[in-house]
N, C-alpha and C positions, 0 to 999 in steps of 0.2 A: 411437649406441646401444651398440654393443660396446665403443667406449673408458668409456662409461658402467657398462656390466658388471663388463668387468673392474675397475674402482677400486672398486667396491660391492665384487669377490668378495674382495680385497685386505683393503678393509674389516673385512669379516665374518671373514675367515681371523686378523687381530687378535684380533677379537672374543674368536674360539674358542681362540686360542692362554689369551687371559685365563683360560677359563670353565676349561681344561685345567690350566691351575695354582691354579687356587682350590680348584679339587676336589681335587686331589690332594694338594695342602696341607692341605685340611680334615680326608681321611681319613686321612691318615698320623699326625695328632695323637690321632685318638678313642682311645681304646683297646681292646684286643683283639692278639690273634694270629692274623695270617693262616695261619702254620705250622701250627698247635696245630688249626685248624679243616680244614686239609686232611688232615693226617696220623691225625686222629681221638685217643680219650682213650689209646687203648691202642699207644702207637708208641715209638720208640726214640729214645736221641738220634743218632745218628745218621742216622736218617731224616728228625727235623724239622730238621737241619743243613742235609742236601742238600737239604731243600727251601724252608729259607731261603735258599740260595744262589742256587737255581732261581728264585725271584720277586727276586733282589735285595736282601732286605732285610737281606742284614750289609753294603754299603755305604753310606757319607754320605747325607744328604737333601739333598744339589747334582746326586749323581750318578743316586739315581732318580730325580728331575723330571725333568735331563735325556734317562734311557732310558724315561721315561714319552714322554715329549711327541716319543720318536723313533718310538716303537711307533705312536700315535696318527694321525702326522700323515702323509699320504699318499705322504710323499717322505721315507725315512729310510736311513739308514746300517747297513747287516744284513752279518753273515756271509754269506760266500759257501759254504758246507760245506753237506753233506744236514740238519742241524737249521736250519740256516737258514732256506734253501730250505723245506722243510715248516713252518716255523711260520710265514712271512712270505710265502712265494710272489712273485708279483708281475713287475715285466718290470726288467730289471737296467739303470741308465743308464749308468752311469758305474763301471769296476772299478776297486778300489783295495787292492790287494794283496788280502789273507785278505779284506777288506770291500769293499761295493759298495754303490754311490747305489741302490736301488732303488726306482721306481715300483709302488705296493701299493693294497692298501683300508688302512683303516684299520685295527690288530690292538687290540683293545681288552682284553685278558689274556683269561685264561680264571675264569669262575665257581668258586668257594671251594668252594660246596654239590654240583654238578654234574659240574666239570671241564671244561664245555661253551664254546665258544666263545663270548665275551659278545654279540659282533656277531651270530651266526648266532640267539642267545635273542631278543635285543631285533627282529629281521626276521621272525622267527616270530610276535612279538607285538603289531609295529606294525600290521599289517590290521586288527584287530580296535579299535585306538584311530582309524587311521586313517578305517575308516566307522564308526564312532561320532560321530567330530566330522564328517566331511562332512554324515550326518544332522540331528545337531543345528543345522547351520549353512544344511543348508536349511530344516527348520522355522523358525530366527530369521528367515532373508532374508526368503522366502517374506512369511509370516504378518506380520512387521516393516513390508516395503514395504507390501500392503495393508493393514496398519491406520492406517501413516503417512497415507496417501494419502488412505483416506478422513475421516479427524482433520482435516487440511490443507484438504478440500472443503469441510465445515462445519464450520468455528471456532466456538468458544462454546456449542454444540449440545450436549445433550445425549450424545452418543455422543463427539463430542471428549472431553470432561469424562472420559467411565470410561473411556475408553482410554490419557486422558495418567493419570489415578490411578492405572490396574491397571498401567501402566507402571512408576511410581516405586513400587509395588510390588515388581516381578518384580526390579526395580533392587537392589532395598533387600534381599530375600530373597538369602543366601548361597544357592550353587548345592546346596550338602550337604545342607542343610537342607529345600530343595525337592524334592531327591533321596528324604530317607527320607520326605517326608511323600507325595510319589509313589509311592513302593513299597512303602508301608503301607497307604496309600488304593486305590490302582488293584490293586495287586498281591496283597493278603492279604486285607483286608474285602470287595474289590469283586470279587476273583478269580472269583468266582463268574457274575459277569453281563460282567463286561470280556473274559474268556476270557488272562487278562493273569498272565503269574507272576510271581512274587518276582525269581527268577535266572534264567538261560537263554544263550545263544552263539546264534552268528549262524548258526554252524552242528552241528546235532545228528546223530549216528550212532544208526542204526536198531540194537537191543541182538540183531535177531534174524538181518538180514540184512547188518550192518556196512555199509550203505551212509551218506554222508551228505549232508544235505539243507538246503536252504538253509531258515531261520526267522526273517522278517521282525517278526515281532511281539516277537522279545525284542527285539528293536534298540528300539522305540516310548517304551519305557517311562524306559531311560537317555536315550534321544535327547532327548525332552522335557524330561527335568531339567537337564542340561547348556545345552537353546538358551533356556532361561528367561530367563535374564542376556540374552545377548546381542537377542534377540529385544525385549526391553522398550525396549535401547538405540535400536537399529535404528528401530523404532517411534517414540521421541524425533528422532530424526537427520532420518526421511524425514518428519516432520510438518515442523522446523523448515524444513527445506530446499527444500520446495514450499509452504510458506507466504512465502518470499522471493521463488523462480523464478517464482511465480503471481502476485507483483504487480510484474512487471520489463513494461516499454513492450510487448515484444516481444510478450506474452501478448494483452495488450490489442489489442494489432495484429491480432492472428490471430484474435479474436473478434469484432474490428469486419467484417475482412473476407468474414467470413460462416460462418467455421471453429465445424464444433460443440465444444459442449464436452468431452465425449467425445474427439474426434481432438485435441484443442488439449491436456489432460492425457496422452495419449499419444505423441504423435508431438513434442511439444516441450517441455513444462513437466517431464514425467519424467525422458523424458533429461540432461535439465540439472541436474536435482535429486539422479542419483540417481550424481555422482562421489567426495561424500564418503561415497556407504552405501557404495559399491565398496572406498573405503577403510577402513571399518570392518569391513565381511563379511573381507577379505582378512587383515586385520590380527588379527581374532577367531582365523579359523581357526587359526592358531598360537597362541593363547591356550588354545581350546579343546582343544588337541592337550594341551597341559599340564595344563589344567584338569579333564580327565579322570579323572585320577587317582585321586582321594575317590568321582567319582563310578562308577567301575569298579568300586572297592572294593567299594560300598556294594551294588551289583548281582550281584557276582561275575562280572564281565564279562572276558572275557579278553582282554586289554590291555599294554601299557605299564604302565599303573597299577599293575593287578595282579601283575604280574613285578618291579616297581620295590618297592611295598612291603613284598612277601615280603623280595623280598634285603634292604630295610633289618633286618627282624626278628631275620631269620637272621647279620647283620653280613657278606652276602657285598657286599662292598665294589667287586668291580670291577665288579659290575650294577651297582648304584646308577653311579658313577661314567661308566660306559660310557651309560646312560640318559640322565643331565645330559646328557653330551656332544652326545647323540641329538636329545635336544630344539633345545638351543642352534641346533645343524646349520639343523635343521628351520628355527626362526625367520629364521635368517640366512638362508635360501633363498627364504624367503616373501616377510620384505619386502623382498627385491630384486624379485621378481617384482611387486609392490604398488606398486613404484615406477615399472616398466617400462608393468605396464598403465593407469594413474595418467595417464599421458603418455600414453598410446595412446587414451583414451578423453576427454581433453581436449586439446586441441593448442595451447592458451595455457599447456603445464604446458612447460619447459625442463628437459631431461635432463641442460645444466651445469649 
């Protein structure tokens, strides 16, 4: 299992080295001035010198990838001087004269628009994407497993029939799309009887007593729109899959034996059924995290999304950039885990 780990974390650390040069490649070609946008319209030349100098960008495009992808990557090569030390921090491995190996977080530049640390922006904003998709990913499982389940019970049936159709519905509808016509319907005509708003945060500050409170109901409205997709999926997956499991010997066994039907879909036909949802729910959830994004927008939900597309607007470039990274991370960390529990929850799965 650990030697397993590690070559997955090896793996994925490829991965991100790729994701880390793509981006960086991509944005270094757009155009724009990162200078001209820190130093603002009214600055000197001499100002926007020093602070081309200060991002690097009067040297070659070999030598900022390379002090990109040092900054980035958890193990890099930094001055040993107090500007060092204060921009990188970190625990020092290895001295090497004026420079040291040091062990860090990742330093992902500092934001164009703000000045602000891009990693400290993107940790402020991920809880907010981060239960957004957990929500949406329990209404898909949820609602997913039991409509499969009872679809799977009675094949041909009338309720099979609108639930595989509203499926390859929910399938076929883009998540955006679902999105505005959710928080037009729910939120603005039906406002009134749903008790359901347009926009809203997970959590709001009282205007009188500055305390803040937790408010489940805005979550409802994006949550729904986001687990539509996957939820339809899910639904398809756990129909096809206890339609298989329910005619294997084994089913038949346990029902001759005198097992009701009830315990025999419980205690064995589900379980068996339900290792490729594990694999979908797991594998969503990183999708979802992504997928968020339009539909943050589209809420004013504050997010990943929302921070992500601002920066595009604005061209602060090392959000954006620092964001991609975030995601990627993410992905790579999930389905290592998707693969681990994968294995855990079937014991015919081999970890080489």
């Amino acid at each position: 299992m650990l030697a397993f780990i590690l070559r997955r974390l090896g793996q994925g650390l490829l991965v991100l080295v790729g994701v880390a040069c793509t981006v960086f490649l991509l944005f270094n070609v757009l155009p724009g001035d990162p200078a001209a946008l820190l130093a603002g319209q009214r600055t000197d030349l001499a100002t926007k010198a020093a602070i081309t100098a200060d991002l690097g960008l009067d040297q070659p495009l070999p030598a900022r990838l390379a002090g990109y992808l040092n900054d980035v990557s958890p193990l890099g090569l930094h001055p040993r001087d107090s500007a060092g030390r204060a921009r990188y921090g970190g625990l020092t491995v290895l001295p090497l004269g004026e420079r040291a190996l040091v062990l860090k977080k990742p330093y992902l530049r500092r934001s164009f628009q703000s000045n602000k640390d891009v990693l400290r922006i993107l940790l402020d904003y991920f809880p907010g994407t981060m239960w957004l998709a957990l929500a949406a990913m329990l209404i898909a499982s949820v609602g997913g497993v039991a409509f499969g389940v009872a679809a799977a019970l009675r094949p041909q049936s009338w309720l099979d029939r609108v639930l595989v159709s509203t499926s390859v519905l929910g399938i076929s509808v883009p998540s955006f799309v679902a999105a505005i016509l959710i928080a037009v319907t729910f939120g603005f005509y039906w406002s009134r009887w749903t008790g359901l708003s347009l926009t809203g945060q997970l959590y709001e500050t009282d205007p009188f007593t500055g305390e803040r409170h937790l408010v489940l109901r805005n979550l409802l409205l994006p949550a729904v729109a986001l687990g539509i997709r996957p939820l339809a999926i899910i639904t398809q997956l756990t129909r096809s899959s206890m339609l298989d499991v329910l005619s294997q010997d084994y089913i038949r066994t346990a029902r001759a034996k005198g097992l009701s039907r009830p315990a025999t879909v419980l205690h064995h036909a589900l379980r068996n059924a339900l290792n490729p949802v594990v694999t979908a729910v797991s594998g969503w959830l990183a999708s979802l995290m992504a997928g968020a994004f339009f539909i943050e927008y589209i809420f004013n939900w504050k997010g990943l999304g929302t921070v992500t597309l601002r920066a595009v607007e604005n061209l602060d470039f090392p959000v954006v950039m620092g964001a991609t990274l975030f995601v990627a991370a993410l992905f790579v960390l999930i389905n290592i885990a998707v693969d681990v529990l994968y294995a855990v929850l079937d014991p015919r799965v081999k970890l080489g």
